[in-house]
C-alpha positions in Angstrom: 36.6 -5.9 -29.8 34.4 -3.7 -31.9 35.2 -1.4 -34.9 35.0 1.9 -35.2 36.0 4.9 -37.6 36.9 8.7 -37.6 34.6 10.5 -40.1 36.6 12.7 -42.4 35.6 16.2 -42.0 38.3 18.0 -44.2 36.0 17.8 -47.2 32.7 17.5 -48.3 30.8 15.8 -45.0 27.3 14.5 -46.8 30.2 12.3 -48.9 31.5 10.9 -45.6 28.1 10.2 -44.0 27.5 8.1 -46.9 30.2 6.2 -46.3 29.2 5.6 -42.9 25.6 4.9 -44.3 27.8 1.8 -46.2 29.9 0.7 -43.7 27.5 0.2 -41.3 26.3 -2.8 -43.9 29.5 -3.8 -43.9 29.4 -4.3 -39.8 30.6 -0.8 -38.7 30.3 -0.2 -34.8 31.0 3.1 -34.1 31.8 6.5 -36.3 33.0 9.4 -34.2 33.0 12.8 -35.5 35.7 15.5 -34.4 35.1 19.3 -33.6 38.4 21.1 -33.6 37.9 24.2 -35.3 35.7 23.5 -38.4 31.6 22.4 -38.5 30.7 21.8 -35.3 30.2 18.1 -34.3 26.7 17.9 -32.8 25.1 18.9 -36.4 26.8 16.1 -38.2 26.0 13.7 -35.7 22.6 14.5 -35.6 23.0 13.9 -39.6 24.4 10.7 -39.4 21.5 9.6 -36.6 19.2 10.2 -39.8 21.1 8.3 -42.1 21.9 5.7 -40.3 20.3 2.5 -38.0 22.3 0.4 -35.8 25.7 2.3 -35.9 27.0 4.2 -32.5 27.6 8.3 -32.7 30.2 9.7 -30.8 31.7 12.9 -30.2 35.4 12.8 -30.7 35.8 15.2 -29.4 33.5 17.8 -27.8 36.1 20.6 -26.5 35.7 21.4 -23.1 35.8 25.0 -23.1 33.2 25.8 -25.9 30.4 24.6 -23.9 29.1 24.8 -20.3 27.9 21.3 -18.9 24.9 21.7 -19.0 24.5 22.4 -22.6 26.9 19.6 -23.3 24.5 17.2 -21.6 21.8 18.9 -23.3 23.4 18.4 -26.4 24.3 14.2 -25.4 20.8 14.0 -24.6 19.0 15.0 -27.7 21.5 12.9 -29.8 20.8 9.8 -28.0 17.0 10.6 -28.2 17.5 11.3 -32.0 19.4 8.1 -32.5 17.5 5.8 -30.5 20.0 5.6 -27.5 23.4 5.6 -30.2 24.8 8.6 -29.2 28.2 8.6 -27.3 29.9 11.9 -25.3 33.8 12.1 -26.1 34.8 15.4 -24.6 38.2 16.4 -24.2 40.3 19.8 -22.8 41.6 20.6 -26.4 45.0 22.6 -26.0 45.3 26.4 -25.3 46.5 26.9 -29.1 42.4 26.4 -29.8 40.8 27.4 -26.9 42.2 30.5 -26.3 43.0 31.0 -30.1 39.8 30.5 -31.4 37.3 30.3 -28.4 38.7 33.4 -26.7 38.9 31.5 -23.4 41.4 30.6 -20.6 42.4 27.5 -20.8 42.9 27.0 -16.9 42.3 23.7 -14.6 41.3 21.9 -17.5 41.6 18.2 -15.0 39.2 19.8 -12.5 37.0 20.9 -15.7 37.1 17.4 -16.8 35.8 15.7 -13.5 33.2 18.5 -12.9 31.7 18.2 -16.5 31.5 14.9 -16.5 29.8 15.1 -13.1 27.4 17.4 -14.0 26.5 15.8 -17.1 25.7 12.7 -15.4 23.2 14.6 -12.9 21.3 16.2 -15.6 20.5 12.9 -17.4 20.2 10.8 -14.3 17.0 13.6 -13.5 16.9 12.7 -10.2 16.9 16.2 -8.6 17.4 19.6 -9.5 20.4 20.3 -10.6 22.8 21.9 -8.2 26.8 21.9 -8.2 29.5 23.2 -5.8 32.5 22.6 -7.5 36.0 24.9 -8.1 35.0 25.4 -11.5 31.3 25.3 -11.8 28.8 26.4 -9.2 25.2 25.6 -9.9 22.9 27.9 -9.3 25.7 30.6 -9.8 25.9 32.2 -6.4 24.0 35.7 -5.9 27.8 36.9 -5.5 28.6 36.4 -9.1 25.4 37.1 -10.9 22.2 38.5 -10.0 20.5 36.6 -7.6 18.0 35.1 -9.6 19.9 31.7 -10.6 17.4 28.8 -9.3 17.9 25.0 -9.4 16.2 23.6 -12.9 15.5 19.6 -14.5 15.9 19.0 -17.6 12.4 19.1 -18.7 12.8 16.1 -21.6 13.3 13.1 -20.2 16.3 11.4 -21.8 16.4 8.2 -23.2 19.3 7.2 -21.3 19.9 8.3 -17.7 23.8 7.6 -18.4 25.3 8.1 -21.6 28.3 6.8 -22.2 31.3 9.0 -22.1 34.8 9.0 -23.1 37.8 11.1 -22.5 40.4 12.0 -24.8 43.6 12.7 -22.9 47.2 11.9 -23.0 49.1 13.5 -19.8 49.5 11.1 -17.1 47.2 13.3 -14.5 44.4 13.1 -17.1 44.4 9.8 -18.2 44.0 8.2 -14.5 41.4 10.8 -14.1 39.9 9.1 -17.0 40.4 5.3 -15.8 38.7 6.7 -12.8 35.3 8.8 -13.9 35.1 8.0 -17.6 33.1 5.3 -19.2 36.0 4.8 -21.9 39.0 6.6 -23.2 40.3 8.0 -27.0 44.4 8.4 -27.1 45.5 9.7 -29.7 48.4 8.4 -31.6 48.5 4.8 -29.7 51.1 3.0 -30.1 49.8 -0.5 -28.3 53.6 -1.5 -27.6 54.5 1.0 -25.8 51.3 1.7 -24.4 52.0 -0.1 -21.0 55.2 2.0 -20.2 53.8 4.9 -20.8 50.3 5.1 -19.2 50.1 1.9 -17.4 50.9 3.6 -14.0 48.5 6.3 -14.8 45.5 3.5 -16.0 45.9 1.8 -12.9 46.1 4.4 -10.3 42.6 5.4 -12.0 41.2 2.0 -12.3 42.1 1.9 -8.0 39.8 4.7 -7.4 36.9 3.6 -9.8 33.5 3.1 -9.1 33.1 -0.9 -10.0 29.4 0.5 -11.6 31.0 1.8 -14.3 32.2 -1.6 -15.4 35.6 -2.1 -17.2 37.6 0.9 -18.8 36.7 0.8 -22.8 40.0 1.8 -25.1 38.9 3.3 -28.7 42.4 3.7 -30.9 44.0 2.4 -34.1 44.6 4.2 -37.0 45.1 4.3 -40.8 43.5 0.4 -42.7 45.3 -0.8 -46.1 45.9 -4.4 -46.5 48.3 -5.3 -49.5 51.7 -6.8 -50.4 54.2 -4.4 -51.5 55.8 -1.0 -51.9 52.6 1.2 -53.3 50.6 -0.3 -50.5 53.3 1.3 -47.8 53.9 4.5 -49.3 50.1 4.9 -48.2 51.7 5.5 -44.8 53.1 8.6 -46.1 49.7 9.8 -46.2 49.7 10.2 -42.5 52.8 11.9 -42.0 51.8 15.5 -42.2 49.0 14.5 -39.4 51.7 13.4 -37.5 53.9 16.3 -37.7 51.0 18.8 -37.3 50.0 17.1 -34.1 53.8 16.3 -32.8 55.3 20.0 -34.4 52.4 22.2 -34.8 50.0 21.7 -31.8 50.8 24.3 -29.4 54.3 26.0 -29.0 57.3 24.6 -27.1 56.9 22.8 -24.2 53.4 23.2 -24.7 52.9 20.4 -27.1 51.0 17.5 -25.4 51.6 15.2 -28.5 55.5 16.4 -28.8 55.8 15.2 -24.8 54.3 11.6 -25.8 56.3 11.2 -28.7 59.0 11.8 -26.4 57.9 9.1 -24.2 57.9 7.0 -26.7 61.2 7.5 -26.9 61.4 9.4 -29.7 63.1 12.4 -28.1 65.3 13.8 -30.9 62.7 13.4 -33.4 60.2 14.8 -31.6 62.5 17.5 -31.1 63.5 17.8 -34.9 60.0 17.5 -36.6 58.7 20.2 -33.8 61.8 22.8 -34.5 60.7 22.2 -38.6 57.0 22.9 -38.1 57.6 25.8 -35.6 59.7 26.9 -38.5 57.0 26.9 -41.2 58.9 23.8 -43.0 56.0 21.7 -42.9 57.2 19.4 -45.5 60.1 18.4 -43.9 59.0 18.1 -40.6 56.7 15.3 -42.4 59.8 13.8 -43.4 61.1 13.5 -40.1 58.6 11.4 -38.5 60.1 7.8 -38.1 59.2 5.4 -40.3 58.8 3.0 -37.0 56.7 5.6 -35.4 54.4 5.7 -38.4 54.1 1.8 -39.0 53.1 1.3 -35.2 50.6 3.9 -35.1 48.7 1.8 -38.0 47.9 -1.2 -39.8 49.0 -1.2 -43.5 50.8 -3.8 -45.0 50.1 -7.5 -45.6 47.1 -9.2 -44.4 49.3 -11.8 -42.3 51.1 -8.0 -40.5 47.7 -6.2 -40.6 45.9 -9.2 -38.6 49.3 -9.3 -35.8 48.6 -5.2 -35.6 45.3 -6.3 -34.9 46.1 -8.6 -31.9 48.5 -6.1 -30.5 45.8 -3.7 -30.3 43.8 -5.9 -28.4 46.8 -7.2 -26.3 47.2 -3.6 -25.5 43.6 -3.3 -23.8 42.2 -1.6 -26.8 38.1 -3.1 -26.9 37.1 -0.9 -30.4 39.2 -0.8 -33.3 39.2 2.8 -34.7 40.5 2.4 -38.0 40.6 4.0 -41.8 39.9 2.5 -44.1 41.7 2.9 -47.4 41.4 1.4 -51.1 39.0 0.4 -53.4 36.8 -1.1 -51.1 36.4 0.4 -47.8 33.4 -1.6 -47.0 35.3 -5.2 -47.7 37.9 -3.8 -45.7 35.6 -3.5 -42.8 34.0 -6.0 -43.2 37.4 -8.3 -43.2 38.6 -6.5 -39.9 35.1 -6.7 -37.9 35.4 -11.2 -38.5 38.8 -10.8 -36.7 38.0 -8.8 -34.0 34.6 -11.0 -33.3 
């Protein structure tokens, strides 16, 4: 199991890149750097590429719909060259709240836009032909039809460092996450509780793993969440800090029955909750809906609390299938905290 970490881009991100810069000391694996509706991620990343030396860059994520494929590739491609082969794709279909909010476009067949992106992506670094595509989404050259005429088949004229970058999927309904055990190099759930991981993807996971290419080796698991190790109550009221992420994501990301995160925290089997904190957001009572989150829900989704519970959180990660760690890390020491969970996970 490796270790990674989410870089914190609600504030000032040169601040966070240094942190990375010291973690990576410390034995840091991974950082991934989100794109929801702030900086774009592909600037910071190539940031941290500069700052950095040994330490893997991924997207988490690059939104689908932003982007054609090609440019995404494009994009993959010069980070990896930049970083010395450290750069990592995590693309995912975002939610209609964003995409059509703030992007201006539909968000339709977002599984097929998945599979077809992923495909093309793989084409244009592999540089083994000109790239062509006949798919229901994307159509490479676009046909006379729907353009001008003039489309003609092109290669990437760089030639990347890698001719397969490795590329995870963030997704969380059943249909996407066996597409992702069967195209994707890894996958990034969100809110992951390792316990109750098995009942309810496992069915999913394995009717992807059935149809995977053997090539792409094993399926790689990147989850975890918030890193405190202490005795005592002020070390679990550091828990509350993640409770308004949780209700944003569970209340406040995308409208009812439209909420991908609501529908897993109902299959968690926390219906009435899910229900509850959703109705509160919805209703602009944000701090309440905090308030409503389970306590268990909370505690599962991370590892705070003594070092003895924080090492068995830990091991049901990696009981759970998860292969890199994604945790953060909170306290007066980030760096010992890393460096503490990377000799566990060895």
């Amino acid at each position: 199991m490796r270790v990674s970490m989410p870089l914190q881009y609600a504030g000032d991100p040169k601040a966070a890149v240094d942190q990375v810069a010291e973690l990576e000391k410390a034995g840091l694996d991974t950082v991934w750097v989100a794109e929801a509706y702030g900086f774009d991620s592909p600037t910071l990343m190539g940031y941290i590429a500069a700052r950095t030396e040994t330490v893997a860059i991924g997207s988490a994520i690059l939104p689908l719909y932003s982007r054609t494929p090609t440019l995404i590739a494009m994009t993959a491609a010069g980070l990896d060259d930049l970083s010395g082969g450290r750069a990592i794709l995590g693309l995912g279909a975002s939610g209609p709240q964003v995409i059509e909010g703030f992007h201006g476009v539909p968000y339709v067949k977002p599984l097929a836009r998945t599979r077809e992106t992923i495909e093309i992506c793989r084409k244009v670094w592999a540089r083994e032909d000109r790239l062509t595509h006949d798919g229901t989404v994307f159509q490479l050259p676009l046909p006379p039809e729907k353009g001008t005429g003039l489309g003609k088949p092109l290669k990437i004229i760089n030639h990347p460092v890698r001719p397969d970058i490795p590329v995870y999927v963030a997704s969380l309904g059943l249909k996407n996450v066996a597409l992702t055990a069967e195209v994707a190099n890894g996958w990034l759930p969100h809110l992951f509780i390792p316990e109750k991981a098995e009942s309810v993807w496992g069915a999913s996971l394995a009717e992807g793993r059935a149809r995977r290419d053997p090539a792409l080796g094993d399926l790689e698991i990147s989850a975890g969440g918030l890193l405190a190790i202490g005795e005592g109550e002020e070390t679990k009221k550091l828990l509350d800090m993640v409770r308004p992420m949780i209700a944003l994501y569970v209340g406040g990301m995308g409208a009812k029955g439209k909420n991908f995160y609501n529908t897993v925290a109902r299959r968690y089997g926390y219906e009435e909750a899910a229900e509850r904190i959703q109705d509160l957001y919805l209703e602009g009572r944000k701090d309440e809906a905090a308030a409503a989150v389970p306590e268990e829900f909370v505690e599962l989704t991370n590892l705070v609390g003594p070092e003895s519970y924080v090492r068995e959180r830990v091991e049901a990660f990696r009981a759970a299938g998860v292969t890199q760690l994604n945790v953060v890390p909170v306290g007066e020491d980030p760096a010992a905290l890393i460096g503490r969970v990377k000799e566990w996970v060895s």
